[in-house]
VOROTOR-35427 format. One record per atom (N, C-alpha, C): x, z, y; residue in three letters. Coordinates in steps of 0.2 Angstrom, whole numbers, plus 2048, in hexadecimal, padded with zeros to 3 digits. Example, Ala and Ser with C-alpha at 12.3 -4.5 7.8 and 13.67 -1.06 7.14 Angstrom:
! residues 2
8428277E4ALA/83E8277EAALA/8428277F0ALA/8408237F5SER/8448247FBSER/840827800SER/
This chain:
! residues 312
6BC25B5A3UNK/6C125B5A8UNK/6C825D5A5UNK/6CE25B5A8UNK/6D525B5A2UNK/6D825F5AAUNK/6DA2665AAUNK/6DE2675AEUNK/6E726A5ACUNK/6EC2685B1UNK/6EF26B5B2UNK/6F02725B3UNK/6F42785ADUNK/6EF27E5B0UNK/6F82805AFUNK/6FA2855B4UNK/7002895B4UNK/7002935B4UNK/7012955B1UNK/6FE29E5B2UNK/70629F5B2UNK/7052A55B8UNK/70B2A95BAUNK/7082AF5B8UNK/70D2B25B3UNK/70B2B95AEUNK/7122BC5ADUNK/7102C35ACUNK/7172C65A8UNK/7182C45A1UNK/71C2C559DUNK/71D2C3598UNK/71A2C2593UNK/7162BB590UNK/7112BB58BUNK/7122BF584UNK/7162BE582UNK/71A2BF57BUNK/7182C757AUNK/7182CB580UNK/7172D257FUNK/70E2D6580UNK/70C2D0582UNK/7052D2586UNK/7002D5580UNK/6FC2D8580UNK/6F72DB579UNK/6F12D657DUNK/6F12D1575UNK/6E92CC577UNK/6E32D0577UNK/6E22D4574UNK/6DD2D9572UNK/6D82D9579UNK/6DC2D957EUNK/6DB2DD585UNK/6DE2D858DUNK/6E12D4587UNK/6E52D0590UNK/6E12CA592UNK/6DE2CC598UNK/6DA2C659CUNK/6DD2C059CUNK/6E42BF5A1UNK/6E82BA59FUNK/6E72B6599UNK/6E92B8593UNK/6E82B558DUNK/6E12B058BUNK/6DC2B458EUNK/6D62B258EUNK/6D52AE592UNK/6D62AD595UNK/6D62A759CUNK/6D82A1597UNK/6E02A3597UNK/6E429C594UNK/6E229A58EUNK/6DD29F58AUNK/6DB29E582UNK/6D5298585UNK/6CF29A588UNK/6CB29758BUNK/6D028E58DUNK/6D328F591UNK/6D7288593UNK/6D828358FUNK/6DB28858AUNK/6DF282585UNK/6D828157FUNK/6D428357FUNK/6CD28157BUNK/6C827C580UNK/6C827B586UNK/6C727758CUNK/6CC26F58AUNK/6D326F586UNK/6D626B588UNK/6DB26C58EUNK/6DB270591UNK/6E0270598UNK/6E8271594UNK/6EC26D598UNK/6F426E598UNK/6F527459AUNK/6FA279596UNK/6FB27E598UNK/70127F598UNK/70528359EUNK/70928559FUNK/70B28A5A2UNK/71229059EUNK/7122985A0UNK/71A2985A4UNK/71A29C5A8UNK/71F29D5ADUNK/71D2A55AFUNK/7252AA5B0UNK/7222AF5B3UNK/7242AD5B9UNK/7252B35BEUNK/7252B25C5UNK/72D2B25C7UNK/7312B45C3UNK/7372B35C4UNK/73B2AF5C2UNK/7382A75C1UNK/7372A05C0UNK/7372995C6UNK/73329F5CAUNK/73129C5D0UNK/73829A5D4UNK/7372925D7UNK/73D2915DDUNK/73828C5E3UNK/73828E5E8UNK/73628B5EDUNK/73D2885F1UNK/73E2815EFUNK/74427B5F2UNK/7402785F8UNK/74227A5FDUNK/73E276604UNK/739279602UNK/733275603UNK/72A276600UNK/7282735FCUNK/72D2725F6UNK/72B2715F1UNK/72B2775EBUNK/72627B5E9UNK/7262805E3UNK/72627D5DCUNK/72D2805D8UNK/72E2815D2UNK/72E2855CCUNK/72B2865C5UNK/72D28A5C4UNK/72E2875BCUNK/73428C5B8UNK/7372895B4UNK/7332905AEUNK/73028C5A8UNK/72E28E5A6UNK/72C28B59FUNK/72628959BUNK/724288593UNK/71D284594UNK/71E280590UNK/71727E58EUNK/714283587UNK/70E285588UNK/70E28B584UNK/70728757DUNK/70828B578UNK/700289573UNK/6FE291570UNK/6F8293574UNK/6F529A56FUNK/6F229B56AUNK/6F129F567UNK/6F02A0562UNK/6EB2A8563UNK/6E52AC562UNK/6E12AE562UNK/6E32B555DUNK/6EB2B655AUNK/6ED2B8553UNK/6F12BB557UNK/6F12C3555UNK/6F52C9557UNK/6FC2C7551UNK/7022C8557UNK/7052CA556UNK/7072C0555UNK/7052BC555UNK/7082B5553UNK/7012B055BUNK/7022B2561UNK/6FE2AF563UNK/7002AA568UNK/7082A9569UNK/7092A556DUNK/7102A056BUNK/70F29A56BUNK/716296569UNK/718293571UNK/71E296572UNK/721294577UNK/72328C575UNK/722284579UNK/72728057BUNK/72D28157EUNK/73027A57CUNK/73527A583UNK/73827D589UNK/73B27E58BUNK/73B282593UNK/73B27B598UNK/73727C59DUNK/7372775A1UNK/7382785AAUNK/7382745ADUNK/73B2765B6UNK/7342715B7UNK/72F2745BAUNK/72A2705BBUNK/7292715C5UNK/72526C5C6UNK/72326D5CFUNK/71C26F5CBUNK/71A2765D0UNK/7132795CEUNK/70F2765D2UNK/7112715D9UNK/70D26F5DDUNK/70A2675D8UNK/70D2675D2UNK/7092625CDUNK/7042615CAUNK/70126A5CCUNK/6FE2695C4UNK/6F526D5C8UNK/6EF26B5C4UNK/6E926D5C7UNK/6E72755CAUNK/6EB2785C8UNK/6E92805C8UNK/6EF2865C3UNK/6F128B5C9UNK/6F728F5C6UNK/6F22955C9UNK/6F429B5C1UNK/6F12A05C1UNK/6F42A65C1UNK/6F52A95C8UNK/6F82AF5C9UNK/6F62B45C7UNK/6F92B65C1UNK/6F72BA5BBUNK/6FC2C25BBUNK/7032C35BEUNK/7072C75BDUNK/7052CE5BDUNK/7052D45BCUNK/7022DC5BDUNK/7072DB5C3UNK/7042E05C7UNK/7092E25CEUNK/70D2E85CBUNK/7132EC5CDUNK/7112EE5D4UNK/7112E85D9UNK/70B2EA5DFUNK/70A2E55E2UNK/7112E65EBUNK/7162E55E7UNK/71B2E65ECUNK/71E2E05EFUNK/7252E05F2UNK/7262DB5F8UNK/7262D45F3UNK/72B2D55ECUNK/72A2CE5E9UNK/7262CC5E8UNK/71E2CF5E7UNK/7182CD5E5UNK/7152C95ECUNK/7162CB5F0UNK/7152CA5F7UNK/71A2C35F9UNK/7212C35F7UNK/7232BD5F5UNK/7202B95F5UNK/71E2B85EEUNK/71B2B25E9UNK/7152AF5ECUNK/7102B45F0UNK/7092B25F3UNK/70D2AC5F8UNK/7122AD5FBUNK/7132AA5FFUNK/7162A35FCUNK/7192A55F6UNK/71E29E5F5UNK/71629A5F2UNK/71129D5EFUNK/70C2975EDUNK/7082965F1UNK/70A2995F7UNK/7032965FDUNK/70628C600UNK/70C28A5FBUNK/70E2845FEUNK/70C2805F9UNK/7072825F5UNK/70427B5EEUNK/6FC27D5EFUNK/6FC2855F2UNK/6F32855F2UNK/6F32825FAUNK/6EB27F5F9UNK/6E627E5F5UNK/6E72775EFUNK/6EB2765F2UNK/6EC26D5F0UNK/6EA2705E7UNK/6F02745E5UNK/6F02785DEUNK/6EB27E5E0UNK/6E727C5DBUNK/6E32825DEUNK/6E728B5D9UNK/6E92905DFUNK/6EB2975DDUNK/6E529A5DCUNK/6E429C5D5UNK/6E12A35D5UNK/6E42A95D4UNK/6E12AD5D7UNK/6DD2B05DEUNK/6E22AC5E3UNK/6DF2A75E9UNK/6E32A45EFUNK/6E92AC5F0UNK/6ED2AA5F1UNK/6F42AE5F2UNK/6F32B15F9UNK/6F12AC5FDUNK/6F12AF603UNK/6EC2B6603UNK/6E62B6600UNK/6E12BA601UNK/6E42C05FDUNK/6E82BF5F7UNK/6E92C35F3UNK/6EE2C95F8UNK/6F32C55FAUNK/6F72C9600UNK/6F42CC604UNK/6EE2C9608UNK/6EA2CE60AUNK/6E62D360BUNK/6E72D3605UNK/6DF2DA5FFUNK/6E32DD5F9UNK/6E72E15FCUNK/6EB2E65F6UNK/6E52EA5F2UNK/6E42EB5EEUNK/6DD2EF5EAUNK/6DB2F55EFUNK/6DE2F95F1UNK/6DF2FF5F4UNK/6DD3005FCUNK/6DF2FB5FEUNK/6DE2FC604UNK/6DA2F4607UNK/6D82EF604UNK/6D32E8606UNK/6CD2EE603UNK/6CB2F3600UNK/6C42F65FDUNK/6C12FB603UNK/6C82FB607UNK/6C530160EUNK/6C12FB612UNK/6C02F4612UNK/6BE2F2616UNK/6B52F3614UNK/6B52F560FUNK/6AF2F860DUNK/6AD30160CUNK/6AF303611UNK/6B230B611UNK/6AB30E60EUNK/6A430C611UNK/69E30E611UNK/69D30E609UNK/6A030B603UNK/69E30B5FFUNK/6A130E5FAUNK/6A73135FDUNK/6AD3145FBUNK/6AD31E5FBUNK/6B03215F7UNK/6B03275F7UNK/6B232A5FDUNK/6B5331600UNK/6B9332607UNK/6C1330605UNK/6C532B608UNK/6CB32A605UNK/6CE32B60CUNK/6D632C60AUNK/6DC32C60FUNK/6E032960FUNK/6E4323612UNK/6EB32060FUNK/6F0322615UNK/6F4326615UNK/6FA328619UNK/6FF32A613UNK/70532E618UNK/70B331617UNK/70B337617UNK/70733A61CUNK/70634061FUNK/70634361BUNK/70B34961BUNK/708350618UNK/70235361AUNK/701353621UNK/6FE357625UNK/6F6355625UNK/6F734E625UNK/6F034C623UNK/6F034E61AUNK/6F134A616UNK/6F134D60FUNK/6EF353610UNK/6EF358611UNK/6F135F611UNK/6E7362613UNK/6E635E619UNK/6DF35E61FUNK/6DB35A619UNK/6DC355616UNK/6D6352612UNK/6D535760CUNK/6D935760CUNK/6DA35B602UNK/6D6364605UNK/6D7365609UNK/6D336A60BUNK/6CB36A60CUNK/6CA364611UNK/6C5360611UNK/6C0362609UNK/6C235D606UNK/6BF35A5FEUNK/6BF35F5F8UNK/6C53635FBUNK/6C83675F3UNK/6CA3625EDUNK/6C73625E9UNK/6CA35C5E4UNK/6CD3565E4UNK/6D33545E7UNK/6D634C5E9UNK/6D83495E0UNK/6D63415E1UNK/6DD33C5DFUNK/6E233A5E5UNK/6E933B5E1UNK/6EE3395E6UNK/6F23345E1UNK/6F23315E4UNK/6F63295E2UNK/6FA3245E6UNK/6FE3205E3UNK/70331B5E7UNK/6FE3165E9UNK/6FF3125F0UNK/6FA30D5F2UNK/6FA3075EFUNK/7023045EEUNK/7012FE5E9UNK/7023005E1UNK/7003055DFUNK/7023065D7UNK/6FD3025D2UNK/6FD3045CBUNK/6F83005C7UNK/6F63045C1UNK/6F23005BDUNK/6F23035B6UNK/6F130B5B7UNK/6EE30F5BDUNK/6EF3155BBUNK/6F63195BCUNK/6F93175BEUNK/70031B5BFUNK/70231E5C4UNK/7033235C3UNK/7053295CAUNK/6FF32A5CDUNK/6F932C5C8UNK/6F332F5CBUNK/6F23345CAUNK/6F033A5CEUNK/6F13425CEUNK/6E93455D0UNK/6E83465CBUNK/6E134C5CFUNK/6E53515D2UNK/6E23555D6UNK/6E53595DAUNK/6DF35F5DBUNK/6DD3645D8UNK/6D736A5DAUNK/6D836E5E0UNK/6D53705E1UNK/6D53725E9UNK/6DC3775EAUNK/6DC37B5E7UNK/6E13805E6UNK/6E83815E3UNK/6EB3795E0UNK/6EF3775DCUNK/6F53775DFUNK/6F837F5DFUNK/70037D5E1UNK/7063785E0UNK/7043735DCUNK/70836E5DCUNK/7083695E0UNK/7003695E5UNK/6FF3645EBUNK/7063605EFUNK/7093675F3UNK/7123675F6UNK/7163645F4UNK/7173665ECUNK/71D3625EAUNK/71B35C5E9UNK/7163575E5UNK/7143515E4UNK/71234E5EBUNK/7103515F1UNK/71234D5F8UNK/71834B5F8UNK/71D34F5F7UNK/7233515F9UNK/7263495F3UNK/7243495ECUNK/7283455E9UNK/72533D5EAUNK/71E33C5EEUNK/71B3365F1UNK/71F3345F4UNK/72133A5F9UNK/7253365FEUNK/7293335FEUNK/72F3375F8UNK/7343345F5UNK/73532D5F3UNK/73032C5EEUNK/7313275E9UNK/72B3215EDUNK/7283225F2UNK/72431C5F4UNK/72531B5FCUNK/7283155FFUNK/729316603UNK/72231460AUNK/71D311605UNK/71630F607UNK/71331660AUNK/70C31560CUNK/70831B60CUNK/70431D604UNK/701324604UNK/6FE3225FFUNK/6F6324600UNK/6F23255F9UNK/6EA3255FCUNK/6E932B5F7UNK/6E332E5FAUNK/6E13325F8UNK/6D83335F7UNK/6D73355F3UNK/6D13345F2UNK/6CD33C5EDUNK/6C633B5F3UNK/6C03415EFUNK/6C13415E9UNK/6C43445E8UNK/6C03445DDUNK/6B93455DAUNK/6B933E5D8UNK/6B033F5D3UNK/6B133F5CEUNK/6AC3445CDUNK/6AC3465C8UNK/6A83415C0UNK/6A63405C2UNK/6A23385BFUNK/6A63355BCUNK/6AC3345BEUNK/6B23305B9UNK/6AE3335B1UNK/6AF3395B2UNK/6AE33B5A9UNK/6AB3385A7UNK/6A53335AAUNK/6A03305A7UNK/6A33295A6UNK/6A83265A9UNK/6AA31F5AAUNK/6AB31D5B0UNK/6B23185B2UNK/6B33155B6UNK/6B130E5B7UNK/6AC30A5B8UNK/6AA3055B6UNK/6AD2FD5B9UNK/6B02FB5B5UNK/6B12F45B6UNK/6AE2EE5B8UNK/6AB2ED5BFUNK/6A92E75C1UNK/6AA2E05BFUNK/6A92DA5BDUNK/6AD2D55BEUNK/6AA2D05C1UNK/6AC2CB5C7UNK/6A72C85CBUNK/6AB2BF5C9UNK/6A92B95C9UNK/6AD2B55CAUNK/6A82B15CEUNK/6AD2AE5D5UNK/6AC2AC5D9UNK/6A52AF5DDUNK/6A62B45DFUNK/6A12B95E0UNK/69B2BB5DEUNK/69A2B95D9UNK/6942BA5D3UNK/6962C25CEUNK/6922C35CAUNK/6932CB5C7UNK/6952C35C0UNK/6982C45BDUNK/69A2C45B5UNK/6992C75B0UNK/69B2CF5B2UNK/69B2D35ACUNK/69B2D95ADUNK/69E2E05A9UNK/6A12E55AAUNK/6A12E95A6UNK/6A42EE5A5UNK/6A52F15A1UNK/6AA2FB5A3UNK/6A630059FUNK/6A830659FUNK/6AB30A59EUNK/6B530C5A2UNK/6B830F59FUNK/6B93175A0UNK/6B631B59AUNK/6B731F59AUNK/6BE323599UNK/6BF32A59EUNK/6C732B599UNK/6C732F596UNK/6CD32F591UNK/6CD33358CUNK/6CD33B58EUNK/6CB33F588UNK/6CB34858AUNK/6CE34B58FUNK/6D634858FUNK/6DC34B593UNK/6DC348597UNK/6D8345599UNK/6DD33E59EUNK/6D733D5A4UNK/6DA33D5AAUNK/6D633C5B0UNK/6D53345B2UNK/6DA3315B0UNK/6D932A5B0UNK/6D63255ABUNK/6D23215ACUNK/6CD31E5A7UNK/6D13185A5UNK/6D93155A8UNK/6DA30F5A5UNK/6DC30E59FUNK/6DA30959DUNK/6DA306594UNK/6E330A593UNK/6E8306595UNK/6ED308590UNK/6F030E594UNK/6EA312597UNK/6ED31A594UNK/6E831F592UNK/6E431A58CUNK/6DF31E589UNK/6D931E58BUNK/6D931A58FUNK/6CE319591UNK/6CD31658CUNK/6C531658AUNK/6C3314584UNK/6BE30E58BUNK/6BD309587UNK/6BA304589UNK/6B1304588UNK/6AC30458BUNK/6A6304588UNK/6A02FE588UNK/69B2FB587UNK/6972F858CUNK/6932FC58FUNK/6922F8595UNK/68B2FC59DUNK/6892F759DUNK/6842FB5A1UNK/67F2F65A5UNK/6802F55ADUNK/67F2F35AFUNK/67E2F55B8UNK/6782F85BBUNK/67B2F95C0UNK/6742FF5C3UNK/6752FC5CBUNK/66C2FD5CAUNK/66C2F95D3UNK/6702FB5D9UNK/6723015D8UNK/6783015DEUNK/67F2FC5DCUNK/6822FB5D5UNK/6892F95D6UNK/6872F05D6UNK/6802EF5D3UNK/67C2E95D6UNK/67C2E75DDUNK/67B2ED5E2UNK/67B2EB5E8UNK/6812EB5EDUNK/6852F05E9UNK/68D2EE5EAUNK/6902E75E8UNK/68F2E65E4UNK/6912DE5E1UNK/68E2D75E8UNK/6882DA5EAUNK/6872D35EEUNK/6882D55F4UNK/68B2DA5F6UNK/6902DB5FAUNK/6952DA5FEUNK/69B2D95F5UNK/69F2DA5F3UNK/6A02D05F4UNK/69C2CD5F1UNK/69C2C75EDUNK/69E2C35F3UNK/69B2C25F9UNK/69B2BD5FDUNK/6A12BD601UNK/6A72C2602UNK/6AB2C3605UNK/6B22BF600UNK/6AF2C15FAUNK/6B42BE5F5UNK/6B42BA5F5UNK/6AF2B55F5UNK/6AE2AD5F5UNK/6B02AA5FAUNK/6AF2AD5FEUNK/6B32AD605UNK/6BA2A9605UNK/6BE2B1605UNK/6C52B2602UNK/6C72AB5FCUNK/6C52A75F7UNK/6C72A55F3UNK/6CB2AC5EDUNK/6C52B05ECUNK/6CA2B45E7UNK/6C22B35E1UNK/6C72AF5DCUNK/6C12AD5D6UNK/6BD2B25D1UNK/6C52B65D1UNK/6C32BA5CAUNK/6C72C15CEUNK/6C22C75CFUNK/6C22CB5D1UNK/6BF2D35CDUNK/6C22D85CDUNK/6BF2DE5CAUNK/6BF2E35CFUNK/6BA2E65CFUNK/6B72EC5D3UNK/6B52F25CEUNK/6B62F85D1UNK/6B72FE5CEUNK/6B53025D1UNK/6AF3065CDUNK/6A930A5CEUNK/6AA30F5CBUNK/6AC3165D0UNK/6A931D5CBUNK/6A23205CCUNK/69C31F5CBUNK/6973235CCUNK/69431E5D1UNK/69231F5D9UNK/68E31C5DCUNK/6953195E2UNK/69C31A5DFUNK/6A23155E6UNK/6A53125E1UNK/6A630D5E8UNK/6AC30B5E5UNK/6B330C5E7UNK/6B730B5E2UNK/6BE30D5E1UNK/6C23085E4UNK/6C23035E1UNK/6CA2FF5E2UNK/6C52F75E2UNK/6CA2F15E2UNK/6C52EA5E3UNK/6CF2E75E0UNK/6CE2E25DCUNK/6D22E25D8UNK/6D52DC5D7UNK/6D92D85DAUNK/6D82D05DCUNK/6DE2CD5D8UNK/6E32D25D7UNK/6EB2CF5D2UNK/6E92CD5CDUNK/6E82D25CAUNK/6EA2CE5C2UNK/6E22D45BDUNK/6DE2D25C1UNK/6D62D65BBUNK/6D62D65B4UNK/6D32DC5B2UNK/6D52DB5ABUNK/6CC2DE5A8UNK/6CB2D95A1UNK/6C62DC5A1UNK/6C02D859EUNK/6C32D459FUNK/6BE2CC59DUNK/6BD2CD592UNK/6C22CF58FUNK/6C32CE588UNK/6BD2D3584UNK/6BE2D9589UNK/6BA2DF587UNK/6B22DD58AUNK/6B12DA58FUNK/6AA2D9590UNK/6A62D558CUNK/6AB2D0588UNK/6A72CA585UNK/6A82CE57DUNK/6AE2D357BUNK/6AE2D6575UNK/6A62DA574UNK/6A32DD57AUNK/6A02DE579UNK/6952DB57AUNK/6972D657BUNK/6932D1579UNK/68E2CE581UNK/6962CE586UNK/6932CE58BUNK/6962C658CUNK/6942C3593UNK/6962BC593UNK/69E2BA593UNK/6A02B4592UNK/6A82B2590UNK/6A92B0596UNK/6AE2B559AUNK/6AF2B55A2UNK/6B62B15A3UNK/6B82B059FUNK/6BD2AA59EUNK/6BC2A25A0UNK/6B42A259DUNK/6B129C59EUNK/6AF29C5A1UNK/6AC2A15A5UNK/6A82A15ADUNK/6AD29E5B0UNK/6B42A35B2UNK/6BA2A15B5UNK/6BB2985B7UNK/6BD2975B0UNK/6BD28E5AFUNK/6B728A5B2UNK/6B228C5B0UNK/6AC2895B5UNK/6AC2895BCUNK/6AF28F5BFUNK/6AD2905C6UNK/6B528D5C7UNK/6BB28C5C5UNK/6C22865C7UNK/6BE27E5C4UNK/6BC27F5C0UNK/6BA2775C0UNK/6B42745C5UNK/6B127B5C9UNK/6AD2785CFUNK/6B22765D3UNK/6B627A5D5UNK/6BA2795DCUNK/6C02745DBUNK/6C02715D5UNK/6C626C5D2UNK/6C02665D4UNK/
């Protein structure tokens, strides 16, 4: 099959192959044969209900540091071409929120991955309450007052931004941590959302476990543990990356988890396990595919393209 393929990314040029799913997607592609072409989201013009975006015919290269020859720049209609791949990291804010909408005018025809509309729907953080039973005791407000009564509740909280990413503005907080006050205090400031709080498990030390499911099947996965100093397991703030196995419970979380996704139209999705809950469900932009296959597990890249070339 020769597809049309368009990927909405932050900037290739700067991305580390090593680790970038995106990359892996399109390397897969362009060894399929497919047309490829890169745009970020700041490209995009929706004229009437026709969507555009000006952008590069791209060729990769597998070679750190020499991995991508931009073509020409071009103004292409995205509603042209077989499948565009909403790839960008969030924060997942009003522009990103935007964009769901300006692609909901070329899907399905073009098929979006993850369908935009459902993406809109399911912020990691707060579409994972709809599985609360699976889930540690969490809180998502603004309230001091509540913060104050949970944190009491639990003793040891994470406290976090609702749309944040990568681990950023995550806080352990131990029962007795006079700093509680003032980091409410600077939440409130700087975010104008609610935020979430959550029991501290202590099982992170062990690893936070990466799911990957596409088209709600398990694919892969893999274990980040964090570094000595660091309460947070993500790769580019020092988690080390490991292989796992699965265990009949995040197996029975998965066929859970699977059939609402398929549902939804979200292809390639990542779920987040400390110990026996899950944490977050991961639909923008997954990361994780490179390290599961580095590790001798299957080429999730090419599940991905099997499971678009079913529905193409």
């Amino acid at each position: 099959m020769k597809l049309r393929v368009a990927v909405q990314m932050d900037p290739i040029e700067s991305i580390d192959i090593a680790g970038d799913s995106s990359f892996a997607i399109m390397l897969e592609a362009q060894q399929r044969g497919y047309e490829l072409f890169y745009y970020q989201p700041r490209g995009l013009a929706l004229k009437g209900r026709t969507l555009f975006a000006t952008g590069h015919p791209i060729a990769l290269r597998d070679e750190k540091g020499n991995h991508v020859t931009l073509g020409k720049e071009e103004r292409v209609d995205l509603g042209a071409f077989d499948v565009v791949h909403m790839r960008q990291d969030p924060p997942f804010d009003m522009n990103y929120i935007t964009i769901t909408h300006m692609l909901e005018h070329i899907h399905p025809k073009t098929l979006v991955v993850n369908d935009p509309k459902e993406v809109r729907n399911a912020p990691e953080k707060l579409y994972v309450v709809e599985f609360a039973d699976l889930m540690p005791p969490t809180l998502i407000t603004r309230d001091p007052r509540e913060l104050a009564d949970f944190r009491k509740e639990h003793g040891e909280i994470i406290l976090k931004p609702l749309y944040g990413n990568g681990g950023a503005g995550v806080f352990r907080l131990a029962g007795e941590d006079q700093n509680f006050g003032s980091l409410v205090e600077l939440f409130t400031q700087n975010f104008r959302e609610p935020f979430i709080a959550q029991r501290y498990l202590p099982e992170v030390r062990k690893g936070d476990k990466r799911i990957i499911l596409v088209d709600g099947e398990i694919a892969g996965a893999i274990n980040r543990v964090p570094a000595a100093n660091e309460n947070r397991s993500n790769m580019h703030v020092g988690g080390k990356a490991e292989p796992t196995e699965l265990t009949r419970r995040e197996r029975e979380m998965c066929e859970r988890l699977g059939p609402d996704f398929k549902k939804r139209g979200l292809i390639f999705v990542g779920i987040d396990v400390i110990g026996d809950y899950l944490t977050e469900i991961n639909v923008t932009s997954p990361t994780g595919i490179r390290q599961v296959k580095r590790f001798g597990g299957p080429d999730i890249a090419a599940l991905i393209w099997d499971a678009i070339e079913a529905k193409r």
